[in-house]
N, C-alpha and C positions, 0 to 999 in steps of 0.2 A: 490460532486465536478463536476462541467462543466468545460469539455475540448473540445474546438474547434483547428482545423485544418485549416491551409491555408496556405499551400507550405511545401517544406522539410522542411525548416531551423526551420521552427514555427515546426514543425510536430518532430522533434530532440529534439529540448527544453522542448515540451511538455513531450517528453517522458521521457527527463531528470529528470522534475519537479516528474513527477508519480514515477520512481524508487526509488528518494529520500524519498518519503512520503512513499512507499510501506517498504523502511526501514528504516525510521525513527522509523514505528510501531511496525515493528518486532524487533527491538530492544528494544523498552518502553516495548514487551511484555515480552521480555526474561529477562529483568530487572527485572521484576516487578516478575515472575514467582522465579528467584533467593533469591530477597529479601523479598520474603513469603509474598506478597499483598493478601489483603483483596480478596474473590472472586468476588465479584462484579467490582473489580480493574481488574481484570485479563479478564473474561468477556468483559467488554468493550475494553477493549485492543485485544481478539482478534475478534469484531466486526469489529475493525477499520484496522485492516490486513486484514479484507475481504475485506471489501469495497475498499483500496491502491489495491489488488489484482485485482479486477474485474476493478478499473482504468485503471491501468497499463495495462491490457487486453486488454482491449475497445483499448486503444492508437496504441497497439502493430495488432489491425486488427482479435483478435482471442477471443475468445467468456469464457475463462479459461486461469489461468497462476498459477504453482503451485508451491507452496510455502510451504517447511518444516520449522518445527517453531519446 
């Protein structure tokens, strides 16, 4: 995902946009972890908590953003 900045108000949004993806995932992962998914399921699911992580990062100005799952 590319996120571009151009003012507060975009720079808000943006981050809004990232936190919700950031748990959208963590939640698909905690799902999927409850209801005994395939490993390969789970796996992917928490590739895509890193990647929402290091988003939300980038946005937030700091280089790490840490996330218990």
């Amino acid at each position: 995902m590319t996120i571009r900045t151009g003012g507060i108000e975009n720079t808000r949004w943006v981050s809004h946009i990232a936190q919700i993806h950031l748990t959208t995932d963590r939640r698909r992962l905690d799902a999927d972890v409850v209801a005994g998914a395939d490993q390969r399921v789970i796996a992917a699911d928490k590739a895509a908590v890193v990647e929402s992580r290091q988003d939300y990062a980038q946005v937030l100005g700091r280089t790490r953003f840490d996330v218990t799952v």
